[in-house]
C-alpha positions as a Markdown table, in Angstrom:
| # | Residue | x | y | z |
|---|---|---|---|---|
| 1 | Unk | 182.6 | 45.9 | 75.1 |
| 2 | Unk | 179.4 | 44.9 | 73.8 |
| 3 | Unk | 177.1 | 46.8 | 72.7 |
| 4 | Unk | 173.1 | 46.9 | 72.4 |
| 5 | Unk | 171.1 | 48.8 | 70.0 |
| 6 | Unk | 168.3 | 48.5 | 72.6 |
| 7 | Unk | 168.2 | 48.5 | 75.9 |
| 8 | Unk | 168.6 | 45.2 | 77.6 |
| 9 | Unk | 167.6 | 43.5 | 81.0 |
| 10 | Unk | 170.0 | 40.3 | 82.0 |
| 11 | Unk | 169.7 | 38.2 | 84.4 |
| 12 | Unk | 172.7 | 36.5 | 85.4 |
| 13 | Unk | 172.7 | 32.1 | 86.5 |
| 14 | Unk | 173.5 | 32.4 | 90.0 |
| 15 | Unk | 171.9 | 29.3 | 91.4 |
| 16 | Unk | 170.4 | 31.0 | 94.7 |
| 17 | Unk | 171.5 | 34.3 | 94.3 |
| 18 | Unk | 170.4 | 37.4 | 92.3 |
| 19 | Unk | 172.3 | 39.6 | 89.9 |
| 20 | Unk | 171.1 | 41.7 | 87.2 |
| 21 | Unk | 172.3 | 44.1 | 84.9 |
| 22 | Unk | 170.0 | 47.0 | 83.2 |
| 23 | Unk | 171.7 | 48.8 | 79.9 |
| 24 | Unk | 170.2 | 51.8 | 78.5 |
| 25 | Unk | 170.3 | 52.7 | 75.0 |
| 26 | Unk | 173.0 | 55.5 | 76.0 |
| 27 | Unk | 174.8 | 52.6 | 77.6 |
| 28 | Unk | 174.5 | 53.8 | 81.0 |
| 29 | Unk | 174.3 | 50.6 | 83.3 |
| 30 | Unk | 172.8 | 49.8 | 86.1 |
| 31 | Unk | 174.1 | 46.9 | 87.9 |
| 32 | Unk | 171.1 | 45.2 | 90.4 |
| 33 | Unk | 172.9 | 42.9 | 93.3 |
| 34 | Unk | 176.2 | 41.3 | 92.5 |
| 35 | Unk | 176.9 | 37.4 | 93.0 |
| 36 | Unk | 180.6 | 36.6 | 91.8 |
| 37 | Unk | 182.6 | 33.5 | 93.1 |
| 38 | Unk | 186.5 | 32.7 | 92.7 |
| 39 | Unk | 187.3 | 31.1 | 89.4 |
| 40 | Unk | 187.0 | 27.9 | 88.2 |
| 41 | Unk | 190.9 | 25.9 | 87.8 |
| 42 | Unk | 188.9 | 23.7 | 84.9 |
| 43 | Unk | 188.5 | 26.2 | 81.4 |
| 44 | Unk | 186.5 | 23.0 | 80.1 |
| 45 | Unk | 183.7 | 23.2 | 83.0 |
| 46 | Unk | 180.6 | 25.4 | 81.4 |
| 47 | Unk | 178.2 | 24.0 | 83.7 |
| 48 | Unk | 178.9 | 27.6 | 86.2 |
| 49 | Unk | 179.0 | 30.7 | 84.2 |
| 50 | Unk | 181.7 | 33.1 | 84.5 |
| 51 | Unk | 179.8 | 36.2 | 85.8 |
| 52 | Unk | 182.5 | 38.4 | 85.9 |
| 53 | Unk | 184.5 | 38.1 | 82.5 |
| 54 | Unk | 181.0 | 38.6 | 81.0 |
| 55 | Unk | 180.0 | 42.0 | 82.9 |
| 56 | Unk | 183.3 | 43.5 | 82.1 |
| 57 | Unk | 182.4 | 42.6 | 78.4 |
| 58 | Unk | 179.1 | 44.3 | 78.9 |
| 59 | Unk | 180.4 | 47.6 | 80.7 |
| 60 | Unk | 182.0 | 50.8 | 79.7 |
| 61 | Unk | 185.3 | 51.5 | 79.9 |
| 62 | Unk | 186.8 | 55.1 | 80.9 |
| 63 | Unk | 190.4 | 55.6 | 80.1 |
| 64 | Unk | 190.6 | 52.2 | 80.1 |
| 65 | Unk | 189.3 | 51.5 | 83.5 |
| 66 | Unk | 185.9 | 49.6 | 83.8 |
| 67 | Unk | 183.2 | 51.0 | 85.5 |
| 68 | Unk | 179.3 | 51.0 | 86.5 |
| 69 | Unk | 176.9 | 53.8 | 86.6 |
| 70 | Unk | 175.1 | 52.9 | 88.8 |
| 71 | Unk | 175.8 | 49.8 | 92.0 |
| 72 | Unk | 172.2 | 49.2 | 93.8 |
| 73 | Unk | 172.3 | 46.6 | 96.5 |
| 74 | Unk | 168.7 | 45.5 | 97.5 |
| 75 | Unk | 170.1 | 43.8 | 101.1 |
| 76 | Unk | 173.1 | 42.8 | 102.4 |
| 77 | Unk | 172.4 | 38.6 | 102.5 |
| 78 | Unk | 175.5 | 37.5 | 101.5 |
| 79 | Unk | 174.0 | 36.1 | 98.3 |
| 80 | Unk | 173.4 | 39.9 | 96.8 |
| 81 | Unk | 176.5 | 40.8 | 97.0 |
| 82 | Unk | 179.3 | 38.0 | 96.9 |
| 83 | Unk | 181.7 | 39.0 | 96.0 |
| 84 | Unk | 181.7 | 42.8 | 96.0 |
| 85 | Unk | 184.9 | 43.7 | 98.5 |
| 86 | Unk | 187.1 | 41.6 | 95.8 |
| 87 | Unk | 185.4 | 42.9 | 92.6 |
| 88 | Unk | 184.5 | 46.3 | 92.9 |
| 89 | Unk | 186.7 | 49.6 | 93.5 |
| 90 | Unk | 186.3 | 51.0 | 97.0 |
| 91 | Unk | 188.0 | 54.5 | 98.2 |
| 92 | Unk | 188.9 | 57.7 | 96.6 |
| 93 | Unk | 188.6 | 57.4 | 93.0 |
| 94 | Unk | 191.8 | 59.8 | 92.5 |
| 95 | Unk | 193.4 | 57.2 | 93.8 |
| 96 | Unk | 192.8 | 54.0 | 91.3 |
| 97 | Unk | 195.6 | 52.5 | 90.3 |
| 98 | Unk | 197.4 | 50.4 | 87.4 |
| 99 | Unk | 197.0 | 47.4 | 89.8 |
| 100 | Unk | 193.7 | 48.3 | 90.5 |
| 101 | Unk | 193.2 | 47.7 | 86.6 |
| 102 | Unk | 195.3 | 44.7 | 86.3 |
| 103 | Unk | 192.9 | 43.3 | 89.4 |
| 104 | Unk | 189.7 | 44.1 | 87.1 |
| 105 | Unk | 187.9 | 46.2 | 89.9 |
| 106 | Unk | 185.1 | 48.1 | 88.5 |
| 107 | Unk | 184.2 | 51.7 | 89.7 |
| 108 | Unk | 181.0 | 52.3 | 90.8 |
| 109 | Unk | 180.1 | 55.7 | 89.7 |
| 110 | Unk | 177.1 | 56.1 | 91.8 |
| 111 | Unk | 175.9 | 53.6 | 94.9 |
| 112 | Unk | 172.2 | 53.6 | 96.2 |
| 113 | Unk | 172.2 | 52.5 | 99.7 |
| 114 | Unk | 169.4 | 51.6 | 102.4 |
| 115 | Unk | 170.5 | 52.0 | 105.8 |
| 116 | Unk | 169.0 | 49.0 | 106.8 |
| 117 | Unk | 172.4 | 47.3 | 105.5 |
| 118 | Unk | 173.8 | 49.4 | 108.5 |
| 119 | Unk | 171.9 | 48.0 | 111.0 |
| 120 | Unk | 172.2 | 44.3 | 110.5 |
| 121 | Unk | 175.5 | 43.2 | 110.1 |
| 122 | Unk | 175.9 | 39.4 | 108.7 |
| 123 | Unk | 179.0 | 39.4 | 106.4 |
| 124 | Unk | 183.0 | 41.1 | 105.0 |
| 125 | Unk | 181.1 | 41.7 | 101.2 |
| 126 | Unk | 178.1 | 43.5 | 103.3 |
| 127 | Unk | 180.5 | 45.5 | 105.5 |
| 128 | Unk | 182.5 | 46.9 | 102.7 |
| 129 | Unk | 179.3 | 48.0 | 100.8 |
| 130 | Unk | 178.3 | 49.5 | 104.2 |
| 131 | Unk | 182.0 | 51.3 | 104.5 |
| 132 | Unk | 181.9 | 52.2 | 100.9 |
| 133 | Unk | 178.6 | 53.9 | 100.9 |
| 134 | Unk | 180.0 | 55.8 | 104.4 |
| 135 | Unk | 182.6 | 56.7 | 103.3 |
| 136 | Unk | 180.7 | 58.6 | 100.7 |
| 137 | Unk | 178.5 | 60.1 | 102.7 |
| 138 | Unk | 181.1 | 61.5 | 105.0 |
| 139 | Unk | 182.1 | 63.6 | 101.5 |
| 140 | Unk | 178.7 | 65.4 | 101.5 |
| 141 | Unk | 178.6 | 65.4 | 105.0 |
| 142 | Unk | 181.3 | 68.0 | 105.5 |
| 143 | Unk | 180.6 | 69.2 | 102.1 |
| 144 | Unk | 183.9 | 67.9 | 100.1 |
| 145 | Unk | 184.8 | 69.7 | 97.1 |
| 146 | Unk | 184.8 | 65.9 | 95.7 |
| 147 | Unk | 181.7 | 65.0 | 96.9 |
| 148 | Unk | 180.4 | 65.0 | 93.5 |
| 149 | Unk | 182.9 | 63.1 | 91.6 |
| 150 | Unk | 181.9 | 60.2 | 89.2 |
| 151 | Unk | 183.3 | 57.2 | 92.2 |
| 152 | Unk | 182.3 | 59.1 | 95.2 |
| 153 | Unk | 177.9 | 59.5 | 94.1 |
| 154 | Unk | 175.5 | 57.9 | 96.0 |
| 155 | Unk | 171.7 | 58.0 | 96.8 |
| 156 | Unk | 170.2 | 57.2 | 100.0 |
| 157 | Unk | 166.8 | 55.1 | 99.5 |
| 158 | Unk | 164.5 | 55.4 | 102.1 |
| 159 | Unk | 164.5 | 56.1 | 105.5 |
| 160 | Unk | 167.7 | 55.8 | 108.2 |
| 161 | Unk | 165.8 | 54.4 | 111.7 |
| 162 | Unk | 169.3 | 56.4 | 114.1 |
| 163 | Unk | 168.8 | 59.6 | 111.6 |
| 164 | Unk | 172.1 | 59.5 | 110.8 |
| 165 | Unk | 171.9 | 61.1 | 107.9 |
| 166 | Unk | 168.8 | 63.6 | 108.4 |
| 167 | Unk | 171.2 | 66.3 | 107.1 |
| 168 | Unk | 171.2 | 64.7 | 103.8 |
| 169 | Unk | 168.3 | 64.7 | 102.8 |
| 170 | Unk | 168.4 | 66.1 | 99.5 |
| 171 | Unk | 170.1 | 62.4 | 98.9 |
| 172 | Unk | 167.4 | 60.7 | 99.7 |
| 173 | Unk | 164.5 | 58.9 | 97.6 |
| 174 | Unk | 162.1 | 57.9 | 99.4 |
| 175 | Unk | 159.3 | 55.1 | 98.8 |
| 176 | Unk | 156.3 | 55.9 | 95.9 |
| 177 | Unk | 159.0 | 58.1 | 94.7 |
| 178 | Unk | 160.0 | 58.2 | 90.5 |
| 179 | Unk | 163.9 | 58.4 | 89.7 |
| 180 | Unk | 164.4 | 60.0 | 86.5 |
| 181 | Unk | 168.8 | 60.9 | 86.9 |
| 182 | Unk | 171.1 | 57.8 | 87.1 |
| 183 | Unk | 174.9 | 59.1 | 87.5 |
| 184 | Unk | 174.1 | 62.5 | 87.0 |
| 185 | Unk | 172.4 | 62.1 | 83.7 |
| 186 | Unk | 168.9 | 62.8 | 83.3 |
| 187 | Unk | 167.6 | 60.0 | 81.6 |
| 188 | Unk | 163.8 | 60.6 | 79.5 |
| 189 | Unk | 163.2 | 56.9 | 78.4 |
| 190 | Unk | 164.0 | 55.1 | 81.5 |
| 191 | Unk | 162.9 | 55.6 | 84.9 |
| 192 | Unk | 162.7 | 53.8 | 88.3 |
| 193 | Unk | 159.6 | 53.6 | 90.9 |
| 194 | Unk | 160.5 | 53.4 | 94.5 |
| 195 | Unk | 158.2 | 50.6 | 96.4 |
| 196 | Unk | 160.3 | 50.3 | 99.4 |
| 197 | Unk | 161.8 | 49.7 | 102.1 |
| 198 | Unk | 159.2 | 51.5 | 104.3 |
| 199 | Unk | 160.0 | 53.1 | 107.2 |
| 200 | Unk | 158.1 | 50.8 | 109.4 |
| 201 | Unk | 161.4 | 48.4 | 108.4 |
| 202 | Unk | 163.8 | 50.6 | 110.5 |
| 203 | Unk | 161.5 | 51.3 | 113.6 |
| 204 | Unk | 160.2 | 47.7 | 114.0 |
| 205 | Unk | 162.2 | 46.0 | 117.1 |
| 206 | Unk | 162.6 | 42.9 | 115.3 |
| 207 | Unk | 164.0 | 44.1 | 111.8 |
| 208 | Unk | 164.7 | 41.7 | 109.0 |
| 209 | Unk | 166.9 | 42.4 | 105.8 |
| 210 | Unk | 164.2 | 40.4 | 103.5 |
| 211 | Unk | 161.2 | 42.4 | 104.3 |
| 212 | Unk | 163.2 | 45.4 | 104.0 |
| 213 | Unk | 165.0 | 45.2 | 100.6 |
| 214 | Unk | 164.9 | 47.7 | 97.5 |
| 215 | Unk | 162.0 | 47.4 | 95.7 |
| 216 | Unk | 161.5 | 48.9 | 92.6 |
| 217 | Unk | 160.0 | 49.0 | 89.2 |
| 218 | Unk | 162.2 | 49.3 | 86.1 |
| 219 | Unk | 160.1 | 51.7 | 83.3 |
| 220 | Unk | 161.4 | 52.2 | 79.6 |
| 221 | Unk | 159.6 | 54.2 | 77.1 |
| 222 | Unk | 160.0 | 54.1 | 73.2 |
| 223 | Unk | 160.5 | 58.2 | 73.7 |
| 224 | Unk | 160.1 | 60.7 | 75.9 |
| 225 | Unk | 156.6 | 61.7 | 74.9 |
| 226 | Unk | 155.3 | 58.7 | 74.7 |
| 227 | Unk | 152.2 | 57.5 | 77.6 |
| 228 | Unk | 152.8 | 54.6 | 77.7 |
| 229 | Unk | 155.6 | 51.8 | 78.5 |
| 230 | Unk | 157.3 | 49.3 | 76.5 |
| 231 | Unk | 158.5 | 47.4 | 79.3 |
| 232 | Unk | 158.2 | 47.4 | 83.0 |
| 233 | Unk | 160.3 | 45.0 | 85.6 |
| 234 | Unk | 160.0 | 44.5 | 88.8 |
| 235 | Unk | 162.9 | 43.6 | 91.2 |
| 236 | Unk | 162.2 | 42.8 | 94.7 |
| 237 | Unk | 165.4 | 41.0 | 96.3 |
| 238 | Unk | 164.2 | 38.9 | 99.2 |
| 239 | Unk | 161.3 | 40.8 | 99.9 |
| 240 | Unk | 158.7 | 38.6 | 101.4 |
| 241 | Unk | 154.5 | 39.0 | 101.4 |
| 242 | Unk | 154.2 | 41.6 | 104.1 |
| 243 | Unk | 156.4 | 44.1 | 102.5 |
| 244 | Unk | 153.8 | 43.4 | 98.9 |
| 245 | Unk | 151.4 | 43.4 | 101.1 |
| 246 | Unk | 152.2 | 46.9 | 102.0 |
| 247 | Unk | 153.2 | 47.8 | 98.5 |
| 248 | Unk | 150.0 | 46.6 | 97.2 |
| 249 | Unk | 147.5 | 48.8 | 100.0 |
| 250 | Unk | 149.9 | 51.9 | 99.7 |
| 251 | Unk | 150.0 | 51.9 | 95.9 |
| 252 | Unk | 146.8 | 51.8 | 95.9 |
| 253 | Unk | 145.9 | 53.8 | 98.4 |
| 254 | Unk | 147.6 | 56.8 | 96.3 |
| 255 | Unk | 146.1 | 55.8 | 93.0 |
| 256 | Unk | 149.8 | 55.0 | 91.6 |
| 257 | Unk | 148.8 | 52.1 | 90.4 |
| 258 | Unk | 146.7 | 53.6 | 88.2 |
| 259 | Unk | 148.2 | 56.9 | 87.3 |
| 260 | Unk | 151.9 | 55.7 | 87.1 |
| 261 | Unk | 151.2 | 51.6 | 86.2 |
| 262 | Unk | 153.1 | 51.4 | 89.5 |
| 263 | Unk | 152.8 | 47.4 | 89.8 |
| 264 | Unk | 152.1 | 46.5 | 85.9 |
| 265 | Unk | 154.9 | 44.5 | 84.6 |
| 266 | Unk | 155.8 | 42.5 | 82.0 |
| 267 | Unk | 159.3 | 41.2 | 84.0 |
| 268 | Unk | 159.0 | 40.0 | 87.5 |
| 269 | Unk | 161.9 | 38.5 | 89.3 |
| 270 | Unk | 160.6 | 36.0 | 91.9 |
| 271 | Unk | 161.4 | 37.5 | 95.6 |
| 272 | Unk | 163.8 | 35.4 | 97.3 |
| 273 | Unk | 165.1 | 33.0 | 94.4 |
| 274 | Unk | 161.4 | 31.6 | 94.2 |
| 275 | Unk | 160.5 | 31.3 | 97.2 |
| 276 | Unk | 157.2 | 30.6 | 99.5 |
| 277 | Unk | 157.7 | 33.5 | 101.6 |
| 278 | Unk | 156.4 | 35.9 | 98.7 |
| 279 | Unk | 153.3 | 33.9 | 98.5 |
| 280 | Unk | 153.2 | 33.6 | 102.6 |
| 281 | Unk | 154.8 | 32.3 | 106.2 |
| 282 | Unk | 156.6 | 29.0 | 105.4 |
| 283 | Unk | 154.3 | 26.9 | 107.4 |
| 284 | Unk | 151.0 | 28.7 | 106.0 |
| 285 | Unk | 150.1 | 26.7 | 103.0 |
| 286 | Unk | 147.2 | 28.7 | 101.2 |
| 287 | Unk | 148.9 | 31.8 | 99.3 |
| 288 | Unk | 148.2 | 35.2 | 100.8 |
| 289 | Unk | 145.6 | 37.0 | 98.0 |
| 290 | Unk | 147.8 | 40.2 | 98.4 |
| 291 | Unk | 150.7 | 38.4 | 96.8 |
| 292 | Unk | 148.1 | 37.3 | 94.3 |
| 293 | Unk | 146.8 | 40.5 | 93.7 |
| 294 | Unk | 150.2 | 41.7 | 92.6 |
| 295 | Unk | 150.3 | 39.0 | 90.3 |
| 296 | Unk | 147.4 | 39.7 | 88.5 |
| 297 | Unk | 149.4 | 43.0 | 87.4 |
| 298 | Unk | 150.6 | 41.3 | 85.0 |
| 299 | Unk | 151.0 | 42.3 | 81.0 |
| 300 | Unk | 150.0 | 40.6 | 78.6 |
| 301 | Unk | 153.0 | 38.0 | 77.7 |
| 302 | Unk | 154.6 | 38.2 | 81.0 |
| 303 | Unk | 157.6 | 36.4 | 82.0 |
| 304 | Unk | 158.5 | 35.4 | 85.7 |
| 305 | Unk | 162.5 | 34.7 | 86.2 |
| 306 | Unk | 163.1 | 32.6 | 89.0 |
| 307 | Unk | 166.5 | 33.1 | 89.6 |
| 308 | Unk | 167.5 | 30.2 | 91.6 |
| 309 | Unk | 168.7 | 26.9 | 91.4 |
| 310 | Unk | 166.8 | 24.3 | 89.8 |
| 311 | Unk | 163.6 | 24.1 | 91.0 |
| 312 | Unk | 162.2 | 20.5 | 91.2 |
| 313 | Unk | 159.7 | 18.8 | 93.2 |
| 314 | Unk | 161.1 | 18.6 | 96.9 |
| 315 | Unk | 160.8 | 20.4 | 100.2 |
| 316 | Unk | 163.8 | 23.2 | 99.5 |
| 317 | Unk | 162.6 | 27.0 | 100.0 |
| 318 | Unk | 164.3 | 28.8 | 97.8 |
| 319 | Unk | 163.4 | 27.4 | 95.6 |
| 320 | Unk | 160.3 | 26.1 | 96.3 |
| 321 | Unk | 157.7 | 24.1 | 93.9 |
| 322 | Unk | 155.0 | 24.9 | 95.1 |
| 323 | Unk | 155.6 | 28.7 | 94.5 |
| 324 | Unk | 156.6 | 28.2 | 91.0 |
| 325 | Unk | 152.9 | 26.3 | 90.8 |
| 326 | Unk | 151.4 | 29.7 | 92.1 |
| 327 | Unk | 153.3 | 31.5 | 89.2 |
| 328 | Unk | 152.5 | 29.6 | 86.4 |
| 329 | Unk | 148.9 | 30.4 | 87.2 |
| 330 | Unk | 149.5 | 33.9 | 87.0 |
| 331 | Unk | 151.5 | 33.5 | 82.9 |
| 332 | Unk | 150.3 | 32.6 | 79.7 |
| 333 | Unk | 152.2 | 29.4 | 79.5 |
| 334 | Unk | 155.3 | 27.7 | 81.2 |
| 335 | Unk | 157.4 | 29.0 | 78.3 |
| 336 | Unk | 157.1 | 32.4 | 80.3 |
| 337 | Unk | 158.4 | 31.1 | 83.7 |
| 338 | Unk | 162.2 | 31.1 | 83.4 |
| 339 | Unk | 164.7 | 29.5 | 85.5 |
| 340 | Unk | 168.1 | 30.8 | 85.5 |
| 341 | Unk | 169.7 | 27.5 | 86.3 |
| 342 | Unk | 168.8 | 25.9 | 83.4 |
| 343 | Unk | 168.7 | 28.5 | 80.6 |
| 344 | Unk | 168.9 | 27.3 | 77.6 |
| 345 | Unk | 170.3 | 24.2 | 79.2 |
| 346 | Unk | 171.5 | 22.8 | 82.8 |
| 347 | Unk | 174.7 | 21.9 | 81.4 |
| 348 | Unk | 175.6 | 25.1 | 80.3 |
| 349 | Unk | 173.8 | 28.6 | 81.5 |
| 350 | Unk | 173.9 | 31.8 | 79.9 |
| 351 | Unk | 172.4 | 34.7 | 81.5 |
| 352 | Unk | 168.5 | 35.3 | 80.7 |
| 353 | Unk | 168.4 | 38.7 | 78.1 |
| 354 | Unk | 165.6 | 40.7 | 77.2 |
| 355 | Unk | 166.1 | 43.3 | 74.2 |
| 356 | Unk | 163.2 | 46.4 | 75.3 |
| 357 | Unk | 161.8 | 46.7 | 72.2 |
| 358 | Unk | 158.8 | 49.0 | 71.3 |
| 359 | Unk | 157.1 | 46.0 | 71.2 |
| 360 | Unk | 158.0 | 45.0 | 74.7 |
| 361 | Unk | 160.6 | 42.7 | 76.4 |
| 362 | Unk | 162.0 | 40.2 | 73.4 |
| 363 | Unk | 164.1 | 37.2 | 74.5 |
| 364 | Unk | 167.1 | 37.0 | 72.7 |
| 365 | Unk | 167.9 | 33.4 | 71.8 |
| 366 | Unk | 171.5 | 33.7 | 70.2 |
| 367 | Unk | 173.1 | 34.3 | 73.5 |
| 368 | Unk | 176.8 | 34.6 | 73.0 |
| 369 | Unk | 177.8 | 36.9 | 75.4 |
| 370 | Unk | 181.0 | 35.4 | 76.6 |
| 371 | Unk | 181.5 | 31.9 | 75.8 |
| 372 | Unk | 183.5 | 30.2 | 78.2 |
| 373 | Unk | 182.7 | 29.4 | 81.4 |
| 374 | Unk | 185.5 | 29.7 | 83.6 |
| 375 | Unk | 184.2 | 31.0 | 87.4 |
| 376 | Unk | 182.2 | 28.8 | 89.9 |
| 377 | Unk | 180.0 | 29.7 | 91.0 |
| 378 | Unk | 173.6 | 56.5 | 90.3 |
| 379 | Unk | 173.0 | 59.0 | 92.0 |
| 380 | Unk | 169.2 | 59.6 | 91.2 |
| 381 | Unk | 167.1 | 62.6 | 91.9 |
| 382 | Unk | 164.0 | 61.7 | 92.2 |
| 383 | Unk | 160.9 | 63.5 | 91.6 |
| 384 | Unk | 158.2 | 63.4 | 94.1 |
| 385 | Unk | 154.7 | 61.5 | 93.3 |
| 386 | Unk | 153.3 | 60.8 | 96.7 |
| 387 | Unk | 155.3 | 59.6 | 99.7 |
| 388 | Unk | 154.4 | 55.8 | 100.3 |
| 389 | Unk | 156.5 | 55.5 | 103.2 |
């Protein structure tokens, strides 16, 4: 396994897709979307990375069995989690097996789950999250002695639109909300800020997974006592300029971007693989000042990952050029924009890692995480600041 003596953000080369993983300096990790395609027949091709060798060398093992602390899916698209039914234990966690091993399923110890993946249906790697994260639920739902067990936690984030789970409340986290326990271990250095989905995502007639993925803010501390932040990242998934629109008034409206640095960052991942829609409607062509705004959030030495394909000058959204334009006025220099497709070179990407450091987020450069590139392609409780939903 390896091993960090800091905590570590990496952001894996997906082309248009998203997955990240956070490790903490216990080595509790959070795993943020999950993109893994079928293996490559050619060992010599390193132009596609091999996603999955490398996050079981960055895991814990217990009794030999790989697992995950934490599993959070933003939305369902098919590009957040490809890959999941094949890669990832689902079902009693009694019941893993020797072949479940030999397969190189990893259990999830704890799953956070919007119930917006519930409500729009588009693919098998969607469903089975959806199933999975039911099947959970049904535990605390008639109160299983299990319920509890490391492979059966979840969290419910935000609001369910049918009330399904209204009962469960005490699983729920809930939008301007601060998560301070991942997998049932109170964690004083590390933290996570609810921005969405709101609740307006569920009631509106004509729903949409983008504007209604898991926002959040990533906070690490040098310790416990300290007041301020080394590092703060901001995952959006496909979230588009309405939903920061909304963050932006509400987080303001409640002074948490003041009293909690609520939508400072020094990380940012670019909604929706870098594309227009964060800035504004795809035929608009003047950026929303909202999206902007949030921009201007920004910590000194900054860095934007776009984690996309390679963006170049043509009419594709995501990516698209014109946002990445947008971006680099918002950094210090186009050494701080980052494109996973091309790091350190479009021949052969390596996932984008950030050591936290006291200092901040610190790039590492000697990136040999797992060499050869073979594939192609937790429960938190959360402590209440003021509801934003």
């Amino acid at each position: 396994m390896a091993v960090a003596n800091n905590p570590q953000i990496k952001y894996y080369p997906v082309k248009n897709g998203d997955m990240s993983l956070i490790t903490l300096e216990d080595k509790t990790t959070i795993l943020v979307d999950c993109n893994i395609k079928n293996a490559s027949k050619d060992e010599n091709d390193k132009s596609v990375y091999d996603v999955k060798k490398d996050l079981l060398d960055s895991i814990q093992y217990r009794n030999g069995n790989p697992y995950i602390d934490v599993f959070i899916l933003t939305h369902g698209d098919q590009d957040h989690c490809l890959g999941f039914k094949d890669n990832f234990y689902q079902g009693n966690p009694k019941k893993y097996s020797k072949e479940d091993k030999e397969n190189g399923l990893i259990i999830m110890d704890a799953m956070w789950f919007s119930p917006m993946i519930a409500e729009q249906y588009t693919n098998d790697n969607e469903d089975a999250y959806q199933q999975e994260a039911e099947r959970r639920l049904a535990l605390h739902l008639k109160d299983d002695d299990d319920k509890d067990l490391p492979g059966n936690r979840i969290r419910i984030i935000g609001y369910d639109g049918d009330k399904k789970y209204a009962e469960l409340d005490y699983l729920r986290t809930k939008p301007g909300e601060i998560v301070t326990k991942f997998n049932h271990v109170e964690q004083t250095t590390f933290s996570v800020f609810i921005h969405a989905p709101f609740k307006i995502h569920l009631d509106s007639p004509e729903k949409d997974k983008n504007s209604a993925s898991i926002v959040f803010q990533a906070r690490f501390k040098e310790y416990s006592w300290s007041t301020d932040f080394s590092c703060l990242a901001m995952f959006g998934g496909d979230s588009d300029h309405t939903t920061w629109e909304q963050i932006l008034e509400r987080t303001k409206r409640f002074k948490n971007d003041i009293t909690h640095k609520a939508l400072d960052w020094d990380l940012f991942e670019a909604p929706h693989h870098c594309s227009w829609t964060f800035f504004n409607d795809t035929n608009e062509e003047e950026p929303k000042a909202t999206s902007l705004e949030v921009l201007d959030y920004a910590r000194q030495g900054a860095y934007i990952i776009a984690s996309s394909k390679k963006i170049i000058n043509d009419d594709d959204n995501p990516p698209h050029y014109d946002a990445k334009k947008e971006y680099l006025k918002k950094i210090e220099s186009r050494e701080k924009f980052l494109n996973t497709a091309i790091e350190p070179k479009e021949s052969e990407p390596k996932p984008i890692i950030f050591d936290i450091t006291s200092n901040g987020p610190a790039r590492k450069t000697n990136q040999s995480t797992s060499g050869a590139l073979t594939s192609s392609g937790g429960s938190g409780a959360a402590s209440t600041i003021i509801s934003q939903g």
